[in-house]
N, C-alpha and C positions, 0 to 999 in steps of 0.2 A: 700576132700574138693571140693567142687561145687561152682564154679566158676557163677556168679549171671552175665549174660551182659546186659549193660543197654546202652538206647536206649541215644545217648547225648542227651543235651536238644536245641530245635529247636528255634532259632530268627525267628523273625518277616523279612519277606522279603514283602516289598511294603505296600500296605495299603487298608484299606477294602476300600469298593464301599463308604456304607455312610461316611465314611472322604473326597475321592474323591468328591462328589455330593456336598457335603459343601462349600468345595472350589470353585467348580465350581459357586456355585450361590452365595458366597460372591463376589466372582471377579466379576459378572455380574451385582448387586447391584452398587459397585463401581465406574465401566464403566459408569454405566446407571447417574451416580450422577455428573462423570466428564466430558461426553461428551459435554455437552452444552455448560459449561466454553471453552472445548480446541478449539471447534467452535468460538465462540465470542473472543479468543485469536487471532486466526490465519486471523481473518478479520479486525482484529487491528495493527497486523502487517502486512497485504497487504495494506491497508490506507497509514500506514505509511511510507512504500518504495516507492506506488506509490509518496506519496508526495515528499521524501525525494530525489527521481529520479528527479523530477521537477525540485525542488529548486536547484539540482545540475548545471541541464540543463540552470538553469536563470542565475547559478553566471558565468556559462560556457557564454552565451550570452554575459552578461553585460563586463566583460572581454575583451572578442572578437571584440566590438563596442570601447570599449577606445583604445583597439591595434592598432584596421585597421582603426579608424577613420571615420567608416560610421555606420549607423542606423541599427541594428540587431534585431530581432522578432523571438519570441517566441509564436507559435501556434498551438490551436488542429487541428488533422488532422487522419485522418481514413483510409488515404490511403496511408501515410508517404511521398505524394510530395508537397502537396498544403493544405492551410488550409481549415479548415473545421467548421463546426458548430456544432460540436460533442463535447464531454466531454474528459478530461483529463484520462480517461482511456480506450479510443479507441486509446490512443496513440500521440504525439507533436514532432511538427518539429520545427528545427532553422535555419533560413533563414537571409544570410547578405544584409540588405536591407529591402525595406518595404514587406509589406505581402503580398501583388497587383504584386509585382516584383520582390522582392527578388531570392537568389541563396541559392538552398539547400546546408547548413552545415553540420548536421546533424540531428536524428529522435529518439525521444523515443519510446519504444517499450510498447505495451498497458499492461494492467493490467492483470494480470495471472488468479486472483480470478475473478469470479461472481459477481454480485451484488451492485458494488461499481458506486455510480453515482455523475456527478459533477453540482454543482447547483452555477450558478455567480452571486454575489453581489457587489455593490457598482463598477460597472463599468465592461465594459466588456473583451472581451481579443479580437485581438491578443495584446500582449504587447510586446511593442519595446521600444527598450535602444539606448537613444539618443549617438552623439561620445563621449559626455562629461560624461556617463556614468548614467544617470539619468533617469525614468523613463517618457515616452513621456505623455502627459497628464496632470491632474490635480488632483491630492486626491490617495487616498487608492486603491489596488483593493484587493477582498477578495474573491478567492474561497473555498468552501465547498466541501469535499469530502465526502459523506453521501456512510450509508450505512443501507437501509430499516428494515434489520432483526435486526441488533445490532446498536440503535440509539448513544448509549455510542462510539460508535466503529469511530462515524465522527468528523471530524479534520477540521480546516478551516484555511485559508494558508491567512496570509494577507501580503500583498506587498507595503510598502510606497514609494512615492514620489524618493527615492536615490538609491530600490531597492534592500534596505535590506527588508527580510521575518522576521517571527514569527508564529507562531501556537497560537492556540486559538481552543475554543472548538466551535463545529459548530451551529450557529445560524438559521434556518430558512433551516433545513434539514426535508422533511414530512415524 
């Protein structure tokens, strides 16, 4: 008897070029289709911290002026001592006291992202909270934080009269 040996039979190990190649340019279709969304994502969520930092910074003010009893301001500032004429994403300071005089409290730190600019309506800023806790002045004030590449992506901060906020979609962003 003669013994026949046979070769086992071989599996597949790995995979041919063209299955590789497929993949590769489906996944880059893919990319190419989500990039734009995860961009316009992630400068919706820099908008919204930098606002949401703000609004912290104001109930931190407004707080602080019923405590101690004197006049507190909240303003942009570029260089984190003194206010400035710059946008809410170069960064704000909080000062007890008025904005001429005031005593640095403390500073928010500016905006991480690019692109994000602040456009003021219906009054200007610094805004100061009276001791009684109310906001100094007369009406509304409404910042816009705009952002050029993704118009969907601006947010506008309006601040009544008591100092309570709200959000609002941004009006009058170019």
């Amino acid at each position: 008897m003669r013994c026949i040996l046979r070769r086992p039979h071989r599996t597949s190990h790995g995979h041919s070029l063209l299955e590789v190649l497929f993949v590769l340019g489906l996944m880059g279709v893919l990319l190419g289709l989500a990039a734009p969304a995860w961009l316009g994502m992630q400068e919706r969520w820099a908008v919204r911290d930098l606002g949401v930092r703000y609004v912290s910074a104001l109930h931190a003010a407004r707080g602080l002026a019923i405590r101690s009893g004197q006049t507190t301001t909240v303003c942009p500032s570029s260089d984190g001592q003194r206010c400035t004429a710059t946008g809410l994403e170069q960064g704000w300071i909080t000062l007890l006291g008025p904005a001429d005089a005031g005593t640095l409290v403390s500073d928010g730190s500016p905006s991480a992202v690019a692109g994000i600019r602040t456009v003021y309506a219906h009054r200007t800023l610094p805004l100061s909270f009276a001791p009684n806790g109310l906001v100094e002045g007369v009406g509304l004030r409404q910042i816009n934080l705009c952002v050029s590449a993704h118009p969907n992506a601006s947010l506008a901060l309006i601040i009544n009269q008591a100092g309570r906020t709200r959000w609002d979609n941004a009006q009058g962003c170019p």
